[in-house]
Every structure is written in C-alpha cells, then in structure tokens.
MOPAC internal coordinates of N, CA, C and O (Angstrom, degrees):
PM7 1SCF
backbone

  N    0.0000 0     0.00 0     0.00 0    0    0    0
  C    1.4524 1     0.00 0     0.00 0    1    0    0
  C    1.5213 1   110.20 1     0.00 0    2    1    0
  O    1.2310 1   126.49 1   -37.39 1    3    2    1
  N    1.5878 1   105.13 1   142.61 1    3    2    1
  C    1.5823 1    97.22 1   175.04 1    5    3    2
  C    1.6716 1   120.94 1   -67.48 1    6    5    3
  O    1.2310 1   116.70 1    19.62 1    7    6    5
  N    1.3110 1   123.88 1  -160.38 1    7    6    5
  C    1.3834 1   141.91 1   167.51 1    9    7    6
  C    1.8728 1    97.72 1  -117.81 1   10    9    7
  O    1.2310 1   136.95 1   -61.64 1   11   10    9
  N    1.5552 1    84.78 1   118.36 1   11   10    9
  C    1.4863 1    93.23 1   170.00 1   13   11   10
  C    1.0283 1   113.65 1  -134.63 1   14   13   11
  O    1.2310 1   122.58 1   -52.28 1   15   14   13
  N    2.0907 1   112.67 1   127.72 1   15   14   13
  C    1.2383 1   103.97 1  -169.58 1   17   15   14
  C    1.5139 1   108.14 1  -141.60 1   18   17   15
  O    1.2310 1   121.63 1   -28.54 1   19   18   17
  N    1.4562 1   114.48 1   151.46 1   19   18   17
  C    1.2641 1   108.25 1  -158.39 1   21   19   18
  C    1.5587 1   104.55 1  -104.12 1   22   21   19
  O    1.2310 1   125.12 1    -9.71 1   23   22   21
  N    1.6712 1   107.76 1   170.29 1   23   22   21
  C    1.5924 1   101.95 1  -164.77 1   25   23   22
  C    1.9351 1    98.39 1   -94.51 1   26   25   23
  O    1.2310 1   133.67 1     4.99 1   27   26   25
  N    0.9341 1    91.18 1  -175.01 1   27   26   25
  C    1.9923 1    95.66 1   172.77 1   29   27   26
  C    1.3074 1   106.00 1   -57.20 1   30   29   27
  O    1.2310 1   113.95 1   120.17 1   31   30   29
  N    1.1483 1   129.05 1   -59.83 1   31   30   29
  C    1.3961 1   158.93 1  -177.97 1   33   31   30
  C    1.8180 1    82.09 1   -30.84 1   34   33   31
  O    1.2310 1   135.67 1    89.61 1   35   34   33
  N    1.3427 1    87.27 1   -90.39 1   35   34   33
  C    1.9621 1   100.60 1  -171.64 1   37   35   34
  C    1.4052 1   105.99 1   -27.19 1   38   37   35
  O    1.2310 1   128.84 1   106.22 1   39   38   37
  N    1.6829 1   100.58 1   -73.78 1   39   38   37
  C    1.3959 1    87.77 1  -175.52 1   41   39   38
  C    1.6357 1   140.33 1   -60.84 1   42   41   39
  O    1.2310 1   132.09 1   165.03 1   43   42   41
  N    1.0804 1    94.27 1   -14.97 1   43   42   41
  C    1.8725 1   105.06 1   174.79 1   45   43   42
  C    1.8987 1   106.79 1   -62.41 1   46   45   43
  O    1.2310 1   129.97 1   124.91 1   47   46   45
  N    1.6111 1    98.38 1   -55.09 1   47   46   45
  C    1.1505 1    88.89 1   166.86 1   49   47   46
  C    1.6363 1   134.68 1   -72.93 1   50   49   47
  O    1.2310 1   114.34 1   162.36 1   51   50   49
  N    1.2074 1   128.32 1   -17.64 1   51   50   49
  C    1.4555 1   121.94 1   160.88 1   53   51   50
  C    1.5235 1   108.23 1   -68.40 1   54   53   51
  O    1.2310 1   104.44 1   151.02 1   55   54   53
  N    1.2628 1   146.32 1   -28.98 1   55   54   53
  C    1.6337 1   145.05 1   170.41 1   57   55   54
  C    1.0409 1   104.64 1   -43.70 1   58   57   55
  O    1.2310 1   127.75 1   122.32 1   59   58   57
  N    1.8280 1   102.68 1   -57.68 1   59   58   57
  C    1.7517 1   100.14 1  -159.11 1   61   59   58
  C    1.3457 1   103.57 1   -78.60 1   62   61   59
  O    1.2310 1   101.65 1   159.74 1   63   62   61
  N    1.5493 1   151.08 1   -20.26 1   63   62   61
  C    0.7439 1   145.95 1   125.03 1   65   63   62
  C    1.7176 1   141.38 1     0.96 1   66   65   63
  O    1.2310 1   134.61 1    82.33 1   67   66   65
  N    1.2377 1    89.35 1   -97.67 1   67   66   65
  C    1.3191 1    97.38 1   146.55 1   69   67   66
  C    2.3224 1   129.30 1   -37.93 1   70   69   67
  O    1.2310 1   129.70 1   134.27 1   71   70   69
  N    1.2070 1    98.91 1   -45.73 1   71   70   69
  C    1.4018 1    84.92 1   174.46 1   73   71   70
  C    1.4527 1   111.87 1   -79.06 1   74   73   71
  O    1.2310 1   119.80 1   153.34 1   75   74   73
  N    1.3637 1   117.99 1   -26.66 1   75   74   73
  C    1.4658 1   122.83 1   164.80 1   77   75   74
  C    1.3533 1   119.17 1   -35.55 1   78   77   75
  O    1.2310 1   121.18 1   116.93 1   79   78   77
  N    1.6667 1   115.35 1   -63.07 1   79   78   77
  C    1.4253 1   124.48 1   176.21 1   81   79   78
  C    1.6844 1   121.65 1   -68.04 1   82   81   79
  O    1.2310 1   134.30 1   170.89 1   83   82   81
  N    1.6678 1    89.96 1    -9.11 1   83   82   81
  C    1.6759 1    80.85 1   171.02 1   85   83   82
  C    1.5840 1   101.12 1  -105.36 1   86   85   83
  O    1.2310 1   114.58 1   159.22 1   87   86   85
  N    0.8694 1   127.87 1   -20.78 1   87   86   85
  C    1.7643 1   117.29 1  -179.17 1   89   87   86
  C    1.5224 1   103.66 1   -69.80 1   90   89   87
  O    1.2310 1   118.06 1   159.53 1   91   90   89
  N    1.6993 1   121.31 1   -20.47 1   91   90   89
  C    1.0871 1   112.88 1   167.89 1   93   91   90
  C    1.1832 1   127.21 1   -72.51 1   94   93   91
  O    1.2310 1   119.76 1   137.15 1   95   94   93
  N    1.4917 1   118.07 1   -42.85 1   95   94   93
  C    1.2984 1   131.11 1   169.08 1   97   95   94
  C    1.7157 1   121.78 1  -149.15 1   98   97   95
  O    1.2310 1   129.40 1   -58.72 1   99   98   97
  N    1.2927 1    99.48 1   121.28 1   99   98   97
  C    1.6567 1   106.52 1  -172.04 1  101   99   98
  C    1.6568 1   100.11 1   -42.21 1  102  101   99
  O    1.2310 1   135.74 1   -41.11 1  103  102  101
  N    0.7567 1    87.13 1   138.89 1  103  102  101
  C    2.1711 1   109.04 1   177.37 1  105  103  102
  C    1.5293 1   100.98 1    59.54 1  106  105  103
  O    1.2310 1   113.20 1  -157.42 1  107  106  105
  N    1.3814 1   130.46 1    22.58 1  107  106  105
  C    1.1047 1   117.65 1   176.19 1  109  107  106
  C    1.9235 1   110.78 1   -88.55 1  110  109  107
  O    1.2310 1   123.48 1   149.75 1  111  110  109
  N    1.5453 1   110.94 1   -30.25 1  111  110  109
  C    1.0934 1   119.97 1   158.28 1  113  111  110
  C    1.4649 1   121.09 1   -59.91 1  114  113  111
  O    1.2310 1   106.71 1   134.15 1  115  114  113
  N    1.3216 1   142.34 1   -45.85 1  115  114  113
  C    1.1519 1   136.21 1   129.11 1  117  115  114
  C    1.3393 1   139.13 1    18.40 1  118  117  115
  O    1.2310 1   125.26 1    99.66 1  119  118  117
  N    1.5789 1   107.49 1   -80.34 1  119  118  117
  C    1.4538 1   144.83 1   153.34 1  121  119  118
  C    1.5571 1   108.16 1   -42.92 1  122  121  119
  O    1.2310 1   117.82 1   121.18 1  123  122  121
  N    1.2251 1   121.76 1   -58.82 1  123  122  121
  C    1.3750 1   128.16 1   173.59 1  125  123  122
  C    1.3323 1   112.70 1   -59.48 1  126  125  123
  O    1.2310 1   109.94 1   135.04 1  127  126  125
  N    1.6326 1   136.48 1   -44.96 1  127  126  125
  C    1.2330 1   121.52 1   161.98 1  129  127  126
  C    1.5134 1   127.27 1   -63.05 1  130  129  127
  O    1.2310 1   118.13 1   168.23 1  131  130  129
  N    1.0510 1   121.18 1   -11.77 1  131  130  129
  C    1.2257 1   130.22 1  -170.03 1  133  131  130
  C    2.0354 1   100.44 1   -89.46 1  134  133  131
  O    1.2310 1   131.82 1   147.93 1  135  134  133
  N    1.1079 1    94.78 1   -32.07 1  135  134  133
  C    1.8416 1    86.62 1   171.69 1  137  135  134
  C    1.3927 1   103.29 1   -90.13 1  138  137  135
  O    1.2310 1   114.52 1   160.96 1  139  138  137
  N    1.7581 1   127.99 1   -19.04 1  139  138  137
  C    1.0052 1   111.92 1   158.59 1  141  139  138
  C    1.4169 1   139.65 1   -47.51 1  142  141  139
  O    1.2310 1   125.82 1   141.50 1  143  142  141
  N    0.9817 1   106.42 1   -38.50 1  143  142  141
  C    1.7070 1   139.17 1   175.12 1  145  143  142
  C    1.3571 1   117.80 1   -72.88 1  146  145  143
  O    1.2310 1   128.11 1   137.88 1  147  146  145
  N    1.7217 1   101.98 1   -42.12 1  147  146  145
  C    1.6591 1    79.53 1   172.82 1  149  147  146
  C    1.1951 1   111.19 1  -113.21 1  150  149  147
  O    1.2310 1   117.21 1  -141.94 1  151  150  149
  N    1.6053 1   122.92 1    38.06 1  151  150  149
  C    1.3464 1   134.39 1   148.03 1  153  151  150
  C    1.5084 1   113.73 1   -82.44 1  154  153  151
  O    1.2310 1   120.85 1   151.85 1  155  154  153
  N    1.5895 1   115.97 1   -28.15 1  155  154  153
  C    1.1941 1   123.93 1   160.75 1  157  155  154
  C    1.3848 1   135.90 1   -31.58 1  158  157  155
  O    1.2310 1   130.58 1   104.44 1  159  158  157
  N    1.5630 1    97.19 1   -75.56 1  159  158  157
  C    1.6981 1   123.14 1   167.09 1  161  159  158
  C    1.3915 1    89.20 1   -56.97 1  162  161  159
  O    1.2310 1   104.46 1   116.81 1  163  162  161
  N    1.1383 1   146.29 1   -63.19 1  163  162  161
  C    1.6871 1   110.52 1  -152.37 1  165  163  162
  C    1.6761 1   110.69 1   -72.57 1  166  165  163
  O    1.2310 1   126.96 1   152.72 1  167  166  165
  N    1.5292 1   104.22 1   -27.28 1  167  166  165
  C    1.1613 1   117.09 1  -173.79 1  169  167  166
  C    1.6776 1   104.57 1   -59.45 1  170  169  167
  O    1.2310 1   112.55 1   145.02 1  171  170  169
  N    1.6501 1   131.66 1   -34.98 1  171  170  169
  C    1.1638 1   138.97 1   171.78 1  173  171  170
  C    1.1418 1   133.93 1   -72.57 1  174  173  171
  O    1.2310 1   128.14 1   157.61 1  175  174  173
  N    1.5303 1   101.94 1   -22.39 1  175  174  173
  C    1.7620 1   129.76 1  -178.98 1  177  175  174
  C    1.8342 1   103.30 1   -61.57 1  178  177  175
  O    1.2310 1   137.59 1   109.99 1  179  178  177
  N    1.9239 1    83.52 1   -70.01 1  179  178  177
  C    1.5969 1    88.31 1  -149.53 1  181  179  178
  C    1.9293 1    84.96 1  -133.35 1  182  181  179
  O    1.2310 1   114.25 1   -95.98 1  183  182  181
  N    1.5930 1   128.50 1    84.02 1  183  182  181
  C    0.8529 1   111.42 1   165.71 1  185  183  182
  C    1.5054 1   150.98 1   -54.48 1  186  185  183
  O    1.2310 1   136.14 1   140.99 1  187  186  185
  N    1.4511 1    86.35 1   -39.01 1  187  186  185
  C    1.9441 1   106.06 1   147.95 1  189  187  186
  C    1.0268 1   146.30 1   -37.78 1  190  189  187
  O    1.2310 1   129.04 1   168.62 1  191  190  189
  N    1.4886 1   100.19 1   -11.38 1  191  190  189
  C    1.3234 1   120.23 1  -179.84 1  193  191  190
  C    1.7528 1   125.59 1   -67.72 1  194  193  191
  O    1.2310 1   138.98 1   146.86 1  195  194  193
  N    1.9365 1    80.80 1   -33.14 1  195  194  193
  C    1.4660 1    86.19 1  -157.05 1  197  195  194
  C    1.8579 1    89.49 1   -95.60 1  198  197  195
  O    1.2310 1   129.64 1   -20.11 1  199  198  197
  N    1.0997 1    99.01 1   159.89 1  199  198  197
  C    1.9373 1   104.59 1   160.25 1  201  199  198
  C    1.1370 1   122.27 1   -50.56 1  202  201  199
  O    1.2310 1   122.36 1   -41.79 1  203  202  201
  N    1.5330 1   113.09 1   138.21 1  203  202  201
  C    1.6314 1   113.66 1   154.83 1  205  203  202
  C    1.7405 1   104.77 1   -91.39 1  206  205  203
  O    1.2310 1   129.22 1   -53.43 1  207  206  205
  N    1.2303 1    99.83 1   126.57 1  207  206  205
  C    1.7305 1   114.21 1  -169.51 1  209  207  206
  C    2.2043 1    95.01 1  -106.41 1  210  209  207
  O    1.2310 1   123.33 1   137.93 1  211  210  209
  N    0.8954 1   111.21 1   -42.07 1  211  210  209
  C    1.4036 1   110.09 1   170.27 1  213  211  210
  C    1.3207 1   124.21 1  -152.74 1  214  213  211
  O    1.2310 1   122.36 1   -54.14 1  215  214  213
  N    2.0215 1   113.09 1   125.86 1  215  214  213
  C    1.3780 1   116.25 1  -157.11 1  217  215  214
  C    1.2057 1   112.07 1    35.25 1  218  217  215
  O    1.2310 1   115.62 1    63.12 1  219  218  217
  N    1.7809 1   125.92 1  -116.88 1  219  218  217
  C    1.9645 1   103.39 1  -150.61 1  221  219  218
  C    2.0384 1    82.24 1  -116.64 1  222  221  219
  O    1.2310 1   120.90 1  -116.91 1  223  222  221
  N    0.7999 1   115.88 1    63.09 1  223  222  221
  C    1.6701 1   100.21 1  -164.18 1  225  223  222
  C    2.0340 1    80.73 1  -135.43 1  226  225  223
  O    1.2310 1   125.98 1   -44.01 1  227  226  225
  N    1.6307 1   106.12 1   135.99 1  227  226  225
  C    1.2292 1   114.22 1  -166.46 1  229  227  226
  C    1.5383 1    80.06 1  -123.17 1  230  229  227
  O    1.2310 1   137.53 1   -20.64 1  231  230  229
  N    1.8785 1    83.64 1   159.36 1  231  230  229
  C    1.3606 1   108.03 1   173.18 1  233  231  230
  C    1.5380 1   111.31 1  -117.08 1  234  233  231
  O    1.2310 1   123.82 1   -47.78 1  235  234  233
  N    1.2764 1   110.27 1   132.22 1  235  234  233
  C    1.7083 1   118.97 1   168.30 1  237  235  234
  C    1.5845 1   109.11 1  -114.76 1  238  237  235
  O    1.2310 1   122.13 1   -44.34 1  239  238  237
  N    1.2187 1   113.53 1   135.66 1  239  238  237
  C    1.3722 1   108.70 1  -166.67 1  241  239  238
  C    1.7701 1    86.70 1  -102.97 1  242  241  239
  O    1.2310 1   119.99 1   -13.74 1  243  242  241
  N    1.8702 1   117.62 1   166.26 1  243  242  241
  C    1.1568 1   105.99 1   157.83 1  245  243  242
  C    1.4091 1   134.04 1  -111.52 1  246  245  243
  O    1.2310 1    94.81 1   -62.89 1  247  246  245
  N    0.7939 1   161.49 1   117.11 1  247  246  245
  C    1.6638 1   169.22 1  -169.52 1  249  247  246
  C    1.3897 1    88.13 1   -37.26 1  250  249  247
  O    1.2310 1   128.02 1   -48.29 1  251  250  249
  N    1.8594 1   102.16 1   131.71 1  251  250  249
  C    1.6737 1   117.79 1   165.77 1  253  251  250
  C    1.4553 1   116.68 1    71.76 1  254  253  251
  O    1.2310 1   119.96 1   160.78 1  255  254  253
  N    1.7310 1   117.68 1   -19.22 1  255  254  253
  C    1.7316 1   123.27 1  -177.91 1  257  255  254
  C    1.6312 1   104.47 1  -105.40 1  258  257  255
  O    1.2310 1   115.86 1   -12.76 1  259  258  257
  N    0.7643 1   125.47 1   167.24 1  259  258  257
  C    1.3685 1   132.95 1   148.57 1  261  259  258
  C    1.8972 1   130.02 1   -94.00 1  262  261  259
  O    1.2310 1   132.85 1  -143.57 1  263  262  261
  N    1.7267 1    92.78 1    36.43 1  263  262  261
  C    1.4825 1    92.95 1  -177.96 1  265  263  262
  C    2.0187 1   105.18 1  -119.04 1  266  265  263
  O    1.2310 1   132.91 1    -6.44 1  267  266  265
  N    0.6502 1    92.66 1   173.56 1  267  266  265
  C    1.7746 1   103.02 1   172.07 1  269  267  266
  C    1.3084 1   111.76 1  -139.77 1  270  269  267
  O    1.2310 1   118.51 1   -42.91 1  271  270  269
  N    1.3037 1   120.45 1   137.09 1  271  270  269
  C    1.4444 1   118.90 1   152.73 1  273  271  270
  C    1.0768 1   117.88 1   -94.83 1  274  273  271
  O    1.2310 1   111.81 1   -34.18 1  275  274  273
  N    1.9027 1   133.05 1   145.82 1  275  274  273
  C    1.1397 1   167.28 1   138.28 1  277  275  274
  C    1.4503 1   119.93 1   -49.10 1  278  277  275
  O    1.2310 1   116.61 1   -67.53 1  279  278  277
  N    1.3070 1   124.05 1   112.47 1  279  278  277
  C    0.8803 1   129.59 1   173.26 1  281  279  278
  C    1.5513 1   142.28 1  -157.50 1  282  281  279
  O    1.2310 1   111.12 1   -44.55 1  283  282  281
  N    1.0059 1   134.32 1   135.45 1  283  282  281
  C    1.9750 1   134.26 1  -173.59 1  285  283  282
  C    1.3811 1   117.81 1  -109.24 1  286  285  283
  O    1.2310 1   125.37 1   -29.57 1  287  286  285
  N    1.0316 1   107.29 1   150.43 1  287  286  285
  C    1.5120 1   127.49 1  -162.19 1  289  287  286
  C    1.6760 1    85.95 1  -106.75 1  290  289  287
  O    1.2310 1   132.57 1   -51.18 1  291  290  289
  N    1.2937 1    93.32 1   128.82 1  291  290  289
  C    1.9473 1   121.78 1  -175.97 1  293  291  290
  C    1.4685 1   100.85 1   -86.67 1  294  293  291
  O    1.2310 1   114.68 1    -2.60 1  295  294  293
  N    1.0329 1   127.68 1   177.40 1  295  294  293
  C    1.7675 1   158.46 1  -149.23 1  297  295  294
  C    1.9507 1    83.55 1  -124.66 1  298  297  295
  O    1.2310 1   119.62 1  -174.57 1  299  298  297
  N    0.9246 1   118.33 1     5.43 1  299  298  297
  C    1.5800 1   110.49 1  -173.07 1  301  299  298
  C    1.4764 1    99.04 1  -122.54 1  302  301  299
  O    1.2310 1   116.45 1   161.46 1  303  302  301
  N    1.3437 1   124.34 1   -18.54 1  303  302  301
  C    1.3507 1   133.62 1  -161.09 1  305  303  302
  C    1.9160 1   111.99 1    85.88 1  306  305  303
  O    1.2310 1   118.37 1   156.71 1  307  306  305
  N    1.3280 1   120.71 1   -23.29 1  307  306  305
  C    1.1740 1   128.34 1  -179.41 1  309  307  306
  C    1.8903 1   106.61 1   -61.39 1  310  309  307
  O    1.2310 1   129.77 1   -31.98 1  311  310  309
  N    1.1024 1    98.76 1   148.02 1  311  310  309
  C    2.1097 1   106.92 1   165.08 1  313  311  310
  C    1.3914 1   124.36 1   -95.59 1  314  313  311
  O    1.2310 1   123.87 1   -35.79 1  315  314  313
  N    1.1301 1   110.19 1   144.21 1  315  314  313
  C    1.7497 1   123.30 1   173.16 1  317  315  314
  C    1.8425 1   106.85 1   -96.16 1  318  317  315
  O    1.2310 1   124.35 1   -51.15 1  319  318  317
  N    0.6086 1   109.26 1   128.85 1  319  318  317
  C    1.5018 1   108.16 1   169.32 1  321  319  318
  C    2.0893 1    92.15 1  -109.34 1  322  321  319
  O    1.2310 1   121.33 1   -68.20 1  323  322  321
  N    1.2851 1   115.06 1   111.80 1  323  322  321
  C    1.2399 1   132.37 1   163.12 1  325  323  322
  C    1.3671 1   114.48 1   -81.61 1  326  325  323
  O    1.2310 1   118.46 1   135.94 1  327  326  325
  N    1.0022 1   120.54 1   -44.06 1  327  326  325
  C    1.8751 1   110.48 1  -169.28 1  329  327  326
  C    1.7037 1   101.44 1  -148.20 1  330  329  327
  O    1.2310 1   128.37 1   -36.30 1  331  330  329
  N    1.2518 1   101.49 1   143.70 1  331  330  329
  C    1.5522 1    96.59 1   171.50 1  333  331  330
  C    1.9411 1    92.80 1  -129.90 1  334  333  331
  O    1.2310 1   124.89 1   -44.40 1  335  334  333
  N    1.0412 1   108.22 1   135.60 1  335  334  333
  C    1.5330 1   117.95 1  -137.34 1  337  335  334
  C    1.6337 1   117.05 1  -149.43 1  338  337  335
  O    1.2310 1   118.29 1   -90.82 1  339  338  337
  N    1.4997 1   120.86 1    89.18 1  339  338  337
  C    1.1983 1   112.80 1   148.70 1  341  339  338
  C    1.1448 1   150.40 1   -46.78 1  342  341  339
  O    1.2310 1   120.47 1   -42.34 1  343  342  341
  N    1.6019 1   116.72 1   137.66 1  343  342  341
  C    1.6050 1   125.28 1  -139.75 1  345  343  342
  C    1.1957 1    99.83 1   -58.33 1  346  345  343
  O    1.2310 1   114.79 1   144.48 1  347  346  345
  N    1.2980 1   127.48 1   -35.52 1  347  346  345
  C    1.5829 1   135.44 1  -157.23 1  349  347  346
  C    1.3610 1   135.56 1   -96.70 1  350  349  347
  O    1.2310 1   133.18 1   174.91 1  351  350  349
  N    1.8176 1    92.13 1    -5.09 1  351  350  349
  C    1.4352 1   112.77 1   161.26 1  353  351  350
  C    1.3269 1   109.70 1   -72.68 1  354  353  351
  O    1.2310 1   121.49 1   -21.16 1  355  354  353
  N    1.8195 1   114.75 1   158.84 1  355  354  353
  C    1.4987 1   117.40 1   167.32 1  357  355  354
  C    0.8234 1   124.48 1   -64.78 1  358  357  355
  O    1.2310 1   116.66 1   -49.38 1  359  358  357
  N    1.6804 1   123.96 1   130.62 1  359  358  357
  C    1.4424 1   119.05 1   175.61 1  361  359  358
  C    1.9338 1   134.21 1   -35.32 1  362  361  359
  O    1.2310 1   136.55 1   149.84 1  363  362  361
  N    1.6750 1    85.56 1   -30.16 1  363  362  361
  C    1.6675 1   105.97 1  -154.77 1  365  363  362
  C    1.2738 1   102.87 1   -44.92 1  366  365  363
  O    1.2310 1   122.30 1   139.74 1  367  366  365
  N    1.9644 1   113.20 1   -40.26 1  367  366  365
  C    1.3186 1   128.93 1  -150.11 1  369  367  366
  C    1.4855 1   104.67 1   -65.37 1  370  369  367
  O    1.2310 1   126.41 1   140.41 1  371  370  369
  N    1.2717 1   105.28 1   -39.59 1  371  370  369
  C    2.1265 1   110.07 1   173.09 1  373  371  370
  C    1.6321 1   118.14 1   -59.06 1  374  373  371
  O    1.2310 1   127.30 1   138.45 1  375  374  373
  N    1.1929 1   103.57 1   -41.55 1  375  374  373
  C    1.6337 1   114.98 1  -172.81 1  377  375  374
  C    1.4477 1   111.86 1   -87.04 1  378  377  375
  O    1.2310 1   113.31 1  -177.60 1  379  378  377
  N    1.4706 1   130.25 1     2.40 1  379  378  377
  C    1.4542 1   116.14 1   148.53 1  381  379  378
  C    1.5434 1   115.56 1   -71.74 1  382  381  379
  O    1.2310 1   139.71 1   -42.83 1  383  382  381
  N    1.4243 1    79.38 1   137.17 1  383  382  381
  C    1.8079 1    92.08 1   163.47 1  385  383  382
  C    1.4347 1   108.14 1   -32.87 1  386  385  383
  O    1.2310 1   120.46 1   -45.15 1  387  386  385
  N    1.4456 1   116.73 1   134.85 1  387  386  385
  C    1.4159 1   131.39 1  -173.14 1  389  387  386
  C    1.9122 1   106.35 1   -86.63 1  390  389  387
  O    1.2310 1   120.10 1   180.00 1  391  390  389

C-alpha cells in the first residue's frame, strides 16, 4: 500500500467537517471519519481506481457523506490528499494552484 498524506489545507478541512457532523449528532462525526478512512485504504490500494476530474488530480467520493477527497499521485509513488470537499461547494476552490 502507498503512503498517503494530506496537506494542512486537507486536513483543516476534514476537522471542520468532522466537528460539524458531530455538533450535529454525537458519534455522527465519528462515523464520518471512519468513511474517511476507508476512503483512505482504497485510495492507497488502487489509486486508479478513482477518476482524474482535472489535469492529474483524482476524485474519491465517500460512502454515506456528501464529501470527496482530491488527490495526486507523487514522483515517489506516495499520495497527496489536497482537499477533502463537499459536493456542493464550487469546484473552482480545488483547481487553484495549491
């Protein structure tokens, strides 16, 4: 399996996320990391799996949320997770230069 690792950016946005779904409902944030995670592992398995939606930057959707993570495959074989990203936000915000 690769090494996949996410930037500040990413992770800031999966926190606030995540505390979102728990102020909504106790362990519901929880639940939300847990498809984070095993969007992870597949994301490390078989990156190919998922689409390239713009230039080399793939999309993983997550099971049960309405978010996706963003992410590129390195010159090392290792992953970036760039954005972790609700469906309903504008695209634009992923496709600036990082």
């Amino acid at each position: 399996m690769r090494t996949v690792r996410f930037t500040p950016t990413a992770s800031a946005e999966l926190l606030q996320a995540q505390d979102w779904y728990e102020n909504e409902l106790p362990g519901l944030g929880q639940r939300f990391l847990e498809s984070v995670t095993s969007a992870v592992e597949r994301i490390a398995d078989n990156p190919q799996q998922f689409p390239v939606i713009y230039k080399n930057i793939h999309r993983a959707l997550l099971r049960r949320f309405p978010y996706a993570l963003f992410f590129v495959k390195e010159i090392d074989d290792s992953l970036t997770v760039l954005a972790c990203f609700h469906g309903s936000r504008d695209p634009v915000h992923w496709q600036r230069p990082m």
